[in-house]
C-alpha positions in Angstrom: 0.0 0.0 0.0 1.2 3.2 -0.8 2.0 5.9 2.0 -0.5 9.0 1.8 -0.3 12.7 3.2 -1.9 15.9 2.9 1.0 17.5 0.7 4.0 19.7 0.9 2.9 22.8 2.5 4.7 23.9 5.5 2.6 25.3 8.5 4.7 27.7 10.6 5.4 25.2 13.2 7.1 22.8 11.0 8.7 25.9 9.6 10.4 26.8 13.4 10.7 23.0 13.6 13.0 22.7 10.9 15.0 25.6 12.0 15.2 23.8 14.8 17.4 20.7 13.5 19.3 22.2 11.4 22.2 20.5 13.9 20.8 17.5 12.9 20.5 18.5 9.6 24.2 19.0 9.0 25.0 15.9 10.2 23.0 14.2 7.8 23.9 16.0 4.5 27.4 15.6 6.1 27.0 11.6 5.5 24.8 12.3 2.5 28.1 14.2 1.0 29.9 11.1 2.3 27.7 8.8 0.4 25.7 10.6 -1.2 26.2 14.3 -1.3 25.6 16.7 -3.9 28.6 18.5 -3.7 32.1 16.8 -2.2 33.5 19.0 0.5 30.6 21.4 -1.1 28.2 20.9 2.2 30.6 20.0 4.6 33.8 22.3 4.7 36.8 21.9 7.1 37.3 25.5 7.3 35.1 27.8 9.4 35.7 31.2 6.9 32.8 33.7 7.4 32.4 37.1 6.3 30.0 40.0 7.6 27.5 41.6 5.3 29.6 44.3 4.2 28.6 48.0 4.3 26.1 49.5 2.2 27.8 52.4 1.8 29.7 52.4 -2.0 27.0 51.0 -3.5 27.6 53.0 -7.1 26.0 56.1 -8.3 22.4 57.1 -7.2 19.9 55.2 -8.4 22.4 52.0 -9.1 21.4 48.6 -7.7 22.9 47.1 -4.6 22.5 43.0 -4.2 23.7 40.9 -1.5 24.6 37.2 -2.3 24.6 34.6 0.2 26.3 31.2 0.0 28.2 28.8 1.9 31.9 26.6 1.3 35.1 26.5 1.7 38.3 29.1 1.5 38.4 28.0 -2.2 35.1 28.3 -3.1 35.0 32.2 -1.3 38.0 33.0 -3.2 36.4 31.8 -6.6 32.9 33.3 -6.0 34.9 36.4 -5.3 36.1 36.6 -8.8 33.0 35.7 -10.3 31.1 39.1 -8.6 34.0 40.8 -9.3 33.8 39.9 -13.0 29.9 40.6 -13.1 30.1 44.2 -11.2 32.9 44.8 -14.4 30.5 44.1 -17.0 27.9 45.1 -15.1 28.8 48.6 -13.1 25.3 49.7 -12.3 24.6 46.7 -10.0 27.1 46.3 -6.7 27.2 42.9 -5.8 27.5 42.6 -1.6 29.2 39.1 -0.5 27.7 37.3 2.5 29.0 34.1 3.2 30.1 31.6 5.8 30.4 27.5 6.4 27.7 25.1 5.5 27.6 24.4 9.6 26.5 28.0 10.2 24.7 29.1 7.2 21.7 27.2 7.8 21.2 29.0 11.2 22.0 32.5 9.6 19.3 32.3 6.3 16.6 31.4 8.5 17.5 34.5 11.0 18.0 36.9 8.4 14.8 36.0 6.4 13.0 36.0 10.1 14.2 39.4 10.6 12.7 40.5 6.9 16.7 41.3 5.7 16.6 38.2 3.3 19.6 37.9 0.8 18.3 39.0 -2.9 20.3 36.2 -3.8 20.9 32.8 -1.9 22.1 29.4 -1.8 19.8 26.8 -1.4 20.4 23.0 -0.5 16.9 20.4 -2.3 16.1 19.7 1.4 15.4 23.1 2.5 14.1 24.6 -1.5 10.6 23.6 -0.3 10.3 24.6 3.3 12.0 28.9 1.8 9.2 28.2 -1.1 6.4 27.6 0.9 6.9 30.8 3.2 6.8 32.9 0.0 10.8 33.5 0.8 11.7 32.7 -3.2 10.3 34.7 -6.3 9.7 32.6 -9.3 12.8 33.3 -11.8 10.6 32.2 -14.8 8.4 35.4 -14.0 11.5 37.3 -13.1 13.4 36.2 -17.1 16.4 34.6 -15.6 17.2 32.5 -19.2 16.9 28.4 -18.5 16.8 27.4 -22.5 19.9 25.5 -21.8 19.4 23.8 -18.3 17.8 20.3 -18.9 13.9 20.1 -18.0 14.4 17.5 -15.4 16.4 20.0 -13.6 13.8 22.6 -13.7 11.5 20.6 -12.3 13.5 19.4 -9.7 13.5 23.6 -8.6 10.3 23.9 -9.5 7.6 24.2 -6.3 3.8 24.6 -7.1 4.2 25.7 -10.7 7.2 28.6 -9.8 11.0 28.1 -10.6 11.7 28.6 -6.7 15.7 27.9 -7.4 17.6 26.9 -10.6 20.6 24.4 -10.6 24.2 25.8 -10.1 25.3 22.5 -11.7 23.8 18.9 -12.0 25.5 15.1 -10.1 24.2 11.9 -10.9 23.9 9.1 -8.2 26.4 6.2 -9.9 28.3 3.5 -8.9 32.2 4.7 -8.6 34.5 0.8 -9.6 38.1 0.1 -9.9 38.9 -1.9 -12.9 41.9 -3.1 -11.1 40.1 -4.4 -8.7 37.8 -6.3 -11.1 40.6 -7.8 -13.2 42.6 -9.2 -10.0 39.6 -11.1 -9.2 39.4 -12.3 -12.5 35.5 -10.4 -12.9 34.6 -9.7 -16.3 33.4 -5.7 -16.2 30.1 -5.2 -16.5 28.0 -3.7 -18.9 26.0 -0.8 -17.7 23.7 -0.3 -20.1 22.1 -3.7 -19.6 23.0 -5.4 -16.0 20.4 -5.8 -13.9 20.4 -6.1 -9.6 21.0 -9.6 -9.6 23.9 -9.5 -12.2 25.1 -6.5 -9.6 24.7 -9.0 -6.6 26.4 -11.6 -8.1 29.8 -9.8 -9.4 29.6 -8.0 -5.7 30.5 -11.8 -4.2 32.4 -13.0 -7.0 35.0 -10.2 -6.5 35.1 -10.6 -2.3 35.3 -14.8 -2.9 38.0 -14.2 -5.7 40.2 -11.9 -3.2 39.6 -13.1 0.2 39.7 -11.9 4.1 39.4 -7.7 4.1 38.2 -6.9 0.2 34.8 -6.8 -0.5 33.0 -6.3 -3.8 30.6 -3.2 -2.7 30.6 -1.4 0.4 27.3 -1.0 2.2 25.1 1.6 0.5 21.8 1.5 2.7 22.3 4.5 4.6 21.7 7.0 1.5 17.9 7.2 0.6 19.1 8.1 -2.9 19.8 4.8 -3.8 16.2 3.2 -3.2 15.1 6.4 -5.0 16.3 5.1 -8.1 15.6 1.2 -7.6 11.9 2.1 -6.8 11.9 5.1 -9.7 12.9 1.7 -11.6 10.0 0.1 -10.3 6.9 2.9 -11.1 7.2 4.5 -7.6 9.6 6.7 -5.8 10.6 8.1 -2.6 8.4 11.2 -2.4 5.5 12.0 -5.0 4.4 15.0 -6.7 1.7 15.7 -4.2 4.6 15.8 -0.8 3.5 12.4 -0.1 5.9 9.4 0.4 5.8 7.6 -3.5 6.6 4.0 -2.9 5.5 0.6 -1.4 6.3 -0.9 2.0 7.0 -3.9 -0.6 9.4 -1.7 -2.6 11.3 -1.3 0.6 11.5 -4.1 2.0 13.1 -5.8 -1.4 15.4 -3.0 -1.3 16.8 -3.7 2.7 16.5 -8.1 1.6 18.8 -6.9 -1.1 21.2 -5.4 1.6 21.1 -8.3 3.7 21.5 -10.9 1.4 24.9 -8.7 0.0 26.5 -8.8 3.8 25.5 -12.6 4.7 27.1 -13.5 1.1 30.4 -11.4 2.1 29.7 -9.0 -0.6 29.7 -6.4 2.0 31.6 -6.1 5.2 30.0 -6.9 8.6 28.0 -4.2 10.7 30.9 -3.0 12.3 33.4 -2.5 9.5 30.6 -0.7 7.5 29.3 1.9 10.2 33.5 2.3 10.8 33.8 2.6 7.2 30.8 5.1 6.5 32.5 7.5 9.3 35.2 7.9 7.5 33.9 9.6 4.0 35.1 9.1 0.9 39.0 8.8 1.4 38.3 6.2 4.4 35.8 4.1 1.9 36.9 0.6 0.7 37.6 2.1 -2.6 39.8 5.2 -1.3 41.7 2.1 0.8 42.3 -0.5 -2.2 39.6 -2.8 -0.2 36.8 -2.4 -2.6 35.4 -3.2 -5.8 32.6 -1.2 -6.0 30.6 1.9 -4.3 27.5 3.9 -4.4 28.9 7.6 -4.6 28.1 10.9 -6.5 29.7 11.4 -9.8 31.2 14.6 -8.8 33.4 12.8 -5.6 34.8 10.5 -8.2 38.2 13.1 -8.5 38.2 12.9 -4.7 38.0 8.7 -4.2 40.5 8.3 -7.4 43.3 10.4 -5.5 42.6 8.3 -2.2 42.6 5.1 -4.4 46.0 6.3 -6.3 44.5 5.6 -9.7 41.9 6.6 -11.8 38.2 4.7 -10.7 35.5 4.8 -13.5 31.8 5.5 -13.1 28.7 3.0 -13.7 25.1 3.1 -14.1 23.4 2.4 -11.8 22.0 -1.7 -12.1 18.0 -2.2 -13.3 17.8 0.7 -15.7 17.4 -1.3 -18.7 15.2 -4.2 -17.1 12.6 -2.3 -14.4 9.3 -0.6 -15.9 11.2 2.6 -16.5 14.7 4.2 -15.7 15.5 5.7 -12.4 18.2 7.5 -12.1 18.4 11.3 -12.4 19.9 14.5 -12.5 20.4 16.2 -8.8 21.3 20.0 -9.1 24.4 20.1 -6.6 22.7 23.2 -5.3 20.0 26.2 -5.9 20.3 29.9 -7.0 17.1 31.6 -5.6 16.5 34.9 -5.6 14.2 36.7 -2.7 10.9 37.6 -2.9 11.0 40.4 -1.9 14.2 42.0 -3.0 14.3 45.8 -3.7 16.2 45.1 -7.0 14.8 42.1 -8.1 15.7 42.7 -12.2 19.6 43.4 -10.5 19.4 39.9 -8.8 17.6 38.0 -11.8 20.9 39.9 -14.4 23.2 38.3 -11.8 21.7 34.9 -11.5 21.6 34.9 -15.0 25.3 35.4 -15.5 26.1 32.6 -12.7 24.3 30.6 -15.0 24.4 31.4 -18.5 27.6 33.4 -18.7 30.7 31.2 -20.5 33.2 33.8 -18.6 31.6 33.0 -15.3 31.8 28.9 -15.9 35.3 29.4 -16.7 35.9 30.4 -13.6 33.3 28.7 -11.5 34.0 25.2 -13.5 33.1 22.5 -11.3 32.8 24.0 -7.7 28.8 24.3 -7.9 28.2 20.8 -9.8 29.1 20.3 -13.4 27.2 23.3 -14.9 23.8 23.0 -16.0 23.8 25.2 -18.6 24.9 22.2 -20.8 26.7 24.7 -23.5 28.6 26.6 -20.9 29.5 23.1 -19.6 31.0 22.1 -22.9 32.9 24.9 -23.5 34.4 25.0 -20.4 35.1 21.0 -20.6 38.6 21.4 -22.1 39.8 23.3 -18.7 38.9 20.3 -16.3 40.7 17.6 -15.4 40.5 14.0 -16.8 38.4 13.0 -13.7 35.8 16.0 -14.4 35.9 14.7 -18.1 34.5 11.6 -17.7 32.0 12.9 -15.2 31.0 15.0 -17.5 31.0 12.9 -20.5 29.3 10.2 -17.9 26.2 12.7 -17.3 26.2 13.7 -21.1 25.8 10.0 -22.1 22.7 9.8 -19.9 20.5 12.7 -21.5 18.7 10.3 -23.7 17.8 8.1 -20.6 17.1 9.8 -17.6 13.4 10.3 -17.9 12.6 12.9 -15.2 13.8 14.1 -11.9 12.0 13.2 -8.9 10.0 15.9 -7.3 11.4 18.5 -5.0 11.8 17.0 -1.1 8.6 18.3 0.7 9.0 20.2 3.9 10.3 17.9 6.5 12.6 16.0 4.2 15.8 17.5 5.9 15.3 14.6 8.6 15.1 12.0 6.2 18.5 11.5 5.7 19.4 11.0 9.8 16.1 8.5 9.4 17.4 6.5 6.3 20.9 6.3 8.4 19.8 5.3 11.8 17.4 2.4 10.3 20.5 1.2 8.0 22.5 0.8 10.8 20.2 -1.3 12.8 19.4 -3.6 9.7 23.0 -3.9 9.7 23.3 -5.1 13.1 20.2 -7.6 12.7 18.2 -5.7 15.6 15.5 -5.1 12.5 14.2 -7.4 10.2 13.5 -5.9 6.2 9.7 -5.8 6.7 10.0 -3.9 9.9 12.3 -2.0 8.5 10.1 -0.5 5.9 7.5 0.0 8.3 9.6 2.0 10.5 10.9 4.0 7.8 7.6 4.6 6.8 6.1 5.8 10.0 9.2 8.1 10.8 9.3 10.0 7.2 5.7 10.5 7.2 6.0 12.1 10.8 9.0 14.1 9.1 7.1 15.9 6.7 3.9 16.5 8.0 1.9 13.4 9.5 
């Protein structure tokens, strides 16, 4: 039976509510970014750089348009984003462009007491979890109305921004959730490599425990991949359903679930997959602690964009997969996920200032040439290309990887309804006890079930 609620829309309580674990929030999209982020060390940087608002005074001559931007990230990304305003206030020297940035730990906290105080950044950063919950409160303007140009941005992106018919937030750049595999690892167990166009779960299951038989004691052929909801996204999207439907509701079958936990136990009682232990010990460690940043894997469930970073752990160059079951399920399932969101504010005193500049971020060649892959590989899939002869080999492939899938991917799934943020801590918590056999499958599902729809509204 399919789960049912009332819809996305977020009452002021669960508004305040979500503020409220945003602690909890980092935490999650700290393991989703170690197995399933949508950015690398996008949503979870080391440093803790911040910057104050800076003075309005300077802002041009009279009647010239003053903009802040907020967003989050590292030292590298602050430096880069730098440049890029500073290129856009050269070719654009009516409109002042204010910085106002900080880490992802702290910029949760500050968005939602900025836009509570009514001083709401005319452009921000926003993160698929959150889109919905800034959307609903009438925080984002629609940038179709506004004439920020998405010609080039693929329509399954849109949609993944779009909330209750208005382009809330438009992609800074586009990951796809893959499986990351070392073909060295493969031909030391003597493994044929698959074919990813046409291998289904069971072919997947099988070459997992071929690979750990073939190499013994402490190499396994996947590492556990439960804890990231993204995964049983796609294998029910492969199956007609999906996590969340287009009404805010959860989209899929206890059923759907419980094959997809079966699936996880059968792969650690076959030695697939290592023991509870080693894979909580594992999944703590991120991508340069995972069995393929260590030598000890064959195969992972990662985002295409943290291939560069598990290749360098690894010492050689890893390759990216499909995902198993597109070819032999009612429909494909995987998708494009915009690494993050450009929205502009509602309310903003210069709103045709913030739509130029979100425009540029996007559309401008100059601006990709500088931004390249920090946001996501671009979604402005021209930009993209031309800027594809300045990035690295790794970034090539992930690009040519996510250019090979246009004529497959379908759709993207529907924007996370309010609540979602706590899905991820949900997904992870449940994982670990199937892991640890305290939870059966079925009672898995249910649980999940119960706690998600609690999440986001019932």
């Amino acid at each position: 039976m399919h789960s049912s609620l009332k819809g996305p829309g977020g009452s002021t309580k669960m508004w305040w509510r979500t503020s409220a674990v945003l602690a909890i929030g980092v935490l999650t999209l700290a393991a989703c970014n170690g197995d399933s982020g949508a950015g690398g060390t996008d949503e979870e940087p080391t440093d803790a750089a911040t910057s104050d608002t800076a003075s309005s005074e300077g802002g041009g001559a009279e009647g010239a348009a003053e903009i802040r931007f907020s967003w989050w990230g590292s030292d590298e990304r602050h430096t880069v984003t730098q440049e890029v305003i500073d290129l856009f206030m050269e070719k654009n020297p009516d409109i002042t462009v204010v910085p106002d940035y900080t880490d992802w730990g702290g910029y949760w906290d500050k968005l939602a007491t900025t836009v509570a105080g009514g001083d709401t950044p005319d452009v921000m950063t926003q993160e698929e979890r959150y889109l919905t919950d800034y959307a609903n409160r009438g925080v984002t303007a629609d940038l179709a109305a506004l004439g920020v140009d998405t010609s080039m941005v693929d329509a399954s992106v849109l949609d993944s921004g779009t909330i209750d018919g208005e382009l809330a937030g438009v992609a800074t750049g586009v990951n796809a959730y893959t499986i990351v595999a070392d073909p060295q690892m493969f031909e030391e167990a003597g493994v044929e490599w698959p074919d990813d166009t046409t291998w289904t779960w069971e072919d997947f299951m099988n070459i997992a425990t071929e690979i750990s038989d073939a190499l013994g004691d402490g190499v396994y052929g996947v590492q556990d991949f439960g804890g990231n909801e993204a995964g049983f996204n796609i294998y029910a999207r492969q199956q007609g359903e999906s996590l969340y439907a287009e009404d805010g509701s959860l989209g899929y079958s206890d059923e759907t679930l419980e094959e997809w936990y079966q699936m996880l136990v059968d792969l650690r009682e076959s030695g697939a997959m290592p023991d509870g232990a080693r894979s909580v010990e594992i999944a703590e460690g991120g991508p340069e602690q995972s069995l393929l940043g260590t030598n000890s894997g064959a195969m992972g469930f990662w985002w295409s964009n943290q291939l560069g970073a598990i290749s360098s752990a690894a010492g050689r160059d890893l390759e990216l997969l499909r995902v198993p079951g597109e070819s032999s399920g009612e429909r494909t399932g995987m998708y494009y996920k915009p690494a993050m969101f450009y929205s502009i504010a509602a309310d903003s005193e210069y709103p045709d200032a913030a739509a130029a500049f979100v425009d540029f971020l996007i559309n401008d060649p100059d601006a990709g040439a500088l931004i390249l892959s920090d946001r996501g590989l671009n979604a402005n899939t021209e930009v993209r290309d031309s800027v594809s002869g300045m990035l690295d080999p790794l970034e090539v492939q992930a690009s040519e990887f996510l250019g090979a899938l246009s004529t497959e991917i379908v759709d993207g799934p529907p924007a996370p309804p309010t609540g979602a943020a706590d899905v991820p801590e949900i997904a992870g918590r449940i994982n670990e006890q199937l892991l640890f056999d305290t939870v059966s499958p079925a009672d898995a599902a249910a649980q999940f079930t119960s706690e998600a729809n609690a999440a986001i509204g019932q």
